[in-house]
SERO-4910 file (N, C-alpha, C, O; in steps of 0.05 Angstrom, whole numbers):
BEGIN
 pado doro    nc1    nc2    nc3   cac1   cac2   cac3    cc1    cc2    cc3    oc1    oc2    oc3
  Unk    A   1628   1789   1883   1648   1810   1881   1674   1799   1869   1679   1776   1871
  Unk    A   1690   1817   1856   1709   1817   1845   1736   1829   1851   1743   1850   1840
  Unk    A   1755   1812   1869   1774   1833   1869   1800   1832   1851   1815   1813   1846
  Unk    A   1800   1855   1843   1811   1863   1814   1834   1877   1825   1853   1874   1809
  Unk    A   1839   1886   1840   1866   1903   1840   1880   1905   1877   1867   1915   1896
  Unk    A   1908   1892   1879   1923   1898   1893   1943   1911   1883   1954   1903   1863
  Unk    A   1954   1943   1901   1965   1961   1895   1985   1964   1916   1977   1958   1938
  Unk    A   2013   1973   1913   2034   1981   1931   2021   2014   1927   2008   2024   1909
  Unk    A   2027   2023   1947   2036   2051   1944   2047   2066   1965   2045   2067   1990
  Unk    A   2060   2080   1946   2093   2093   1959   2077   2126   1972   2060   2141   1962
  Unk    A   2092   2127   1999   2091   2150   2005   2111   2171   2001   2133   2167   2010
  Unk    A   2105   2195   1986   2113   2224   1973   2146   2231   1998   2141   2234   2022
  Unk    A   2172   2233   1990   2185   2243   2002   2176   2269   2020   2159   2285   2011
  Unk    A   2192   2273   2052   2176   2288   2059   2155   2287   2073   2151   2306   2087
  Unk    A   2138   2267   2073   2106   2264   2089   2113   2244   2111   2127   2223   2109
  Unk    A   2105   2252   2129   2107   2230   2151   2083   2212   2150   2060   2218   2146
  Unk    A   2095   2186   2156   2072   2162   2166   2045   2168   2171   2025   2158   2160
  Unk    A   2047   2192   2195   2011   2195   2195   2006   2215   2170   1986   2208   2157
  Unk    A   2017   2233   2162   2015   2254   2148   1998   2235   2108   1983   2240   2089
  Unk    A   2018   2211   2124   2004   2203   2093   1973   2185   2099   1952   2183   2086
  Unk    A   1979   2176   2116   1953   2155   2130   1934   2177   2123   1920   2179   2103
  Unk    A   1935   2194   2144   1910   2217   2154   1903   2235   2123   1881   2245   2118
  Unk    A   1922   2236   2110   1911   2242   2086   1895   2227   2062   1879   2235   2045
  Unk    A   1908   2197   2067   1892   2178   2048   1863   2181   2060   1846   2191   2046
  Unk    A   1854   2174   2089   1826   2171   2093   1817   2190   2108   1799   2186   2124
  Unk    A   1829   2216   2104   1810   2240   2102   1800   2253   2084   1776   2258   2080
  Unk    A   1822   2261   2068   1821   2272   2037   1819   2260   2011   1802   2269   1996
  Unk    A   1836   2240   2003   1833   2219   1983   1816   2207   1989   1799   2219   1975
  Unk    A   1804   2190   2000   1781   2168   1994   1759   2183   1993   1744   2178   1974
  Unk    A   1749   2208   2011   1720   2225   2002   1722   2236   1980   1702   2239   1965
  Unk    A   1747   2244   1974   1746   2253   1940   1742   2232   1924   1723   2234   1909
  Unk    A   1757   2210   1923   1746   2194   1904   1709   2186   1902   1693   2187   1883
  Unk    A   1704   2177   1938   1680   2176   1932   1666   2196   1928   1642   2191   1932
  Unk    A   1670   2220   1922   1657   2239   1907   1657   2246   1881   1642   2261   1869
  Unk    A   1676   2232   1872   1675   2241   1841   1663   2208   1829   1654   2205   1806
  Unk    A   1664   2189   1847   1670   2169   1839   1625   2162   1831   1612   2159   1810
  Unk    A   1619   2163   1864   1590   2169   1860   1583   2138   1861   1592   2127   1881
  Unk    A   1568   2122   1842   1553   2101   1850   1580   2076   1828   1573   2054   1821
  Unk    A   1598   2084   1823   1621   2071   1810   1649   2069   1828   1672   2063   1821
  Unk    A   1639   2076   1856   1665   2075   1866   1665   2044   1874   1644   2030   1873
  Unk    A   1686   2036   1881   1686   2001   1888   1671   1994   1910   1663   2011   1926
  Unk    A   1665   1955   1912   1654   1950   1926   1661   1957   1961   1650   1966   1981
  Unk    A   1684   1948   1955   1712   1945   1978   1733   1970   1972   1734   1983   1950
  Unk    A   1748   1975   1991   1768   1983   1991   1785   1989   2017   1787   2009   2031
  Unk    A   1798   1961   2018   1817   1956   2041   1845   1968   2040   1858   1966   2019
  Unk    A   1857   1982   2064   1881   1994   2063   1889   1980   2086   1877   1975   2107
  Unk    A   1917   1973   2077   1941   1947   2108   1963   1974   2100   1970   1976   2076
  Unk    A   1972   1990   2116   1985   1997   2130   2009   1990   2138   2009   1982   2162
  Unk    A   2032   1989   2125   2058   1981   2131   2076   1990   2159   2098   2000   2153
  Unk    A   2072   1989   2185   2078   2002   2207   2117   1998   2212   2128   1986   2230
  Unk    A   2124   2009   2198   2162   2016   2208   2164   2046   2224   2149   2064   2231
  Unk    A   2189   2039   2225   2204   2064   2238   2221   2085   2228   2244   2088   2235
  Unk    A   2207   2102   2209   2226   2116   2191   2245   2133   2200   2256   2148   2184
  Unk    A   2250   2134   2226   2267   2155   2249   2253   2180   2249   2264   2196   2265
  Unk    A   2232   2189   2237   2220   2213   2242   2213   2224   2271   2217   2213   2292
  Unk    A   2203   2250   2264   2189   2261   2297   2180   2236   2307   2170   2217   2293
  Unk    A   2185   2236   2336   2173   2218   2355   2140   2215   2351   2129   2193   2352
  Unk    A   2124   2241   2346   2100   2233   2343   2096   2212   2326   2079   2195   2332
  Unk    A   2107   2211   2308   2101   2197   2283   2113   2155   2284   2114   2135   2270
  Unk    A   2118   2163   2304   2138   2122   2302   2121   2103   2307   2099   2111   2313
  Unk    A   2124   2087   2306   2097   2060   2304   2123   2036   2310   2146   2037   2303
  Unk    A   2111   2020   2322   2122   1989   2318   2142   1977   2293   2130   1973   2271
  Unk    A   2163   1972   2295   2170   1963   2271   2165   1941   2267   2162   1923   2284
  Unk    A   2162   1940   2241   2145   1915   2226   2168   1890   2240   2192   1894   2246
  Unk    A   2154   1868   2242   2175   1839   2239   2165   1827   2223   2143   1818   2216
  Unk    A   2200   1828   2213   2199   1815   2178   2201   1786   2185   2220   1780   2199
  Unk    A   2181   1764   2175   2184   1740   2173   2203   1730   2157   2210   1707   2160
  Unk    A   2214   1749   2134   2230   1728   2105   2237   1759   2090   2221   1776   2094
  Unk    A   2254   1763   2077   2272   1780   2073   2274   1795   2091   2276   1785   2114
  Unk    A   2276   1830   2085   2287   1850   2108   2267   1875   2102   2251   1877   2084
  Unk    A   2271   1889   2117   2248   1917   2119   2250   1923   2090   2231   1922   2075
  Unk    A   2274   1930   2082   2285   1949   2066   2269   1928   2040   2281   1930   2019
  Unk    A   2251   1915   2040   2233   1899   2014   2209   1912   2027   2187   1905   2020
  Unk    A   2210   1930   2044   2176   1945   2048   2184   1969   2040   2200   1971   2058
  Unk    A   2187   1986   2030   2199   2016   2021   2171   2024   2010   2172   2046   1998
  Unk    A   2142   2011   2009   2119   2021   2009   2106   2035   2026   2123   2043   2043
  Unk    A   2079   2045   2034   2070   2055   2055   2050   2043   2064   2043   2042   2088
  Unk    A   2037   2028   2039   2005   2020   2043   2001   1992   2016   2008   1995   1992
  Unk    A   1994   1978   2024   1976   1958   2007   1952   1968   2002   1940   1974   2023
  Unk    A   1938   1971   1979   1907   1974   1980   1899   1950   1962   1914   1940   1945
  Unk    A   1874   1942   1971   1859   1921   1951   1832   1936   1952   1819   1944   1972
  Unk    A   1823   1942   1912   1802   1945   1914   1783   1927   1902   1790   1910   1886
  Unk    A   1762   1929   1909   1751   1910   1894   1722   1913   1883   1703   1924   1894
  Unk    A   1722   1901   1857   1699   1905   1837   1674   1886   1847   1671   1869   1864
  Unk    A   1657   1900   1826   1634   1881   1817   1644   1850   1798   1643   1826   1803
  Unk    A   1655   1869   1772   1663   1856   1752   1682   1876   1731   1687   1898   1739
  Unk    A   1690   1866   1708   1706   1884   1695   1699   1901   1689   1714   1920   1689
  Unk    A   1675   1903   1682   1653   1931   1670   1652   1946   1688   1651   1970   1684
  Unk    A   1653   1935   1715   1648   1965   1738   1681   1977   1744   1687   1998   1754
  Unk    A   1698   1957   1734   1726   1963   1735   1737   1985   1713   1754   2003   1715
  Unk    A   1719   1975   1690   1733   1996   1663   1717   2022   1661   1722   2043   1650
  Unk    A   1689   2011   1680   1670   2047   1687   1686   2060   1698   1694   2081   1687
  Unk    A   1696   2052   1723   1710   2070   1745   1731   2082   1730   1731   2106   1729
  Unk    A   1748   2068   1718   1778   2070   1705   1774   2096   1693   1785   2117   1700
  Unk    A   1751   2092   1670   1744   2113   1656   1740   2141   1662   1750   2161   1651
  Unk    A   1721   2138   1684   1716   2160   1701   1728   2175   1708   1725   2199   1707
  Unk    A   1751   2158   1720   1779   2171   1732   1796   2188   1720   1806   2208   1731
  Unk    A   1801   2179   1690   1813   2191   1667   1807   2199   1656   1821   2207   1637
  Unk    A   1777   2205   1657   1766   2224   1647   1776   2261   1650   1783   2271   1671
  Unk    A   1774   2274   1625   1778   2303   1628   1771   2322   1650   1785   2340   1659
  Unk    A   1743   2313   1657   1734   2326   1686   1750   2321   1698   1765   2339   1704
  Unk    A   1755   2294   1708   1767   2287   1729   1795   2284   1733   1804   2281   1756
  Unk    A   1812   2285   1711   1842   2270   1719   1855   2285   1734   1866   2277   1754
  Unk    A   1855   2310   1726   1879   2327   1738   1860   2326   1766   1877   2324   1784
  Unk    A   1840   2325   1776   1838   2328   1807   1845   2302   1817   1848   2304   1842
  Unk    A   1848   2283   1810   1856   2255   1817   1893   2254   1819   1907   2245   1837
  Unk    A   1899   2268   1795   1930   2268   1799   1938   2284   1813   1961   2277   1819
  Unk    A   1932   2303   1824   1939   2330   1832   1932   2326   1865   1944   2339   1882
  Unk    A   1909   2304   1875   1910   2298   1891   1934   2269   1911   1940   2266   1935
  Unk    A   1939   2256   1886   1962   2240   1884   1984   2243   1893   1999   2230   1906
  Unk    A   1984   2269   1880   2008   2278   1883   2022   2295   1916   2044   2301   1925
  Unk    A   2001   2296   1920   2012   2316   1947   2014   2297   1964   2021   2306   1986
  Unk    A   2011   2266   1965   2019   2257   1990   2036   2233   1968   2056   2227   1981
  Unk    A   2037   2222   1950   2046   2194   1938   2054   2197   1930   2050   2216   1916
  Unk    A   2085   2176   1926   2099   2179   1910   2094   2161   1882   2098   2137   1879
  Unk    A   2085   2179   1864   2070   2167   1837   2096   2152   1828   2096   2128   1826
  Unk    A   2124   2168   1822   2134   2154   1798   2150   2116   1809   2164   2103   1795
  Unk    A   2143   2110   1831   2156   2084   1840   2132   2064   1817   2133   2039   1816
***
């Protein structure tokens, strides 16, 4: 296996902590693996950045302890690592993704919980 891609990604102003969690692995990942089919990756690990954004009490978690700079260098939500076969299963998927069928349901799903333009 191949891992090809570690990703920051920013949660969408507006969404709370769980609001974005519970949406990445309820809604986003079965869509991907649905459109994705026998090209979705081998792996796909999500680490979870746990702070305290002062939100509803439901929503608070442990604040992270920063070993070496300060919170305010996590302003992410989530690390993902995914990971390939090889490049070819990397530039299939890519393709797929951006493909006409598929983009706008990929961005459009993006969009309602992530903040794309960071």
């Amino acid at each position: 296996m191949y891992s090809l891609l570690h990703m920051r990604i920013y949660r969408k102003s507006g969404i709370t902590n769980r609001e974005f969690r519970d949406h990445y692995e309820t809604v986003h990942l079965p869509l991907m693996r649905k459109i994705s089919g026998d090209l979705f990756p081998e792996a796909h690990a999500r680490r979870y950045i746990p702070f305290d954004a002062g939100q509803d009490k439901s929503d608070r978690q442990a604040t992270a302890q920063v070993l070496a700079g300060s919170l305010e260098n996590f302003n992410f939500a989530a690390i993902s690592e995914i990971t390939y076969r090889d490049m070819d299963h990397f530039a299939a998927h890519s393709a797929l993704l951006q493909s006409d069928e598929h983009k706008n349901a990929v961005a459009d799903d993006c969009d309602r919980f992530m903040d794309v333009t960071q």
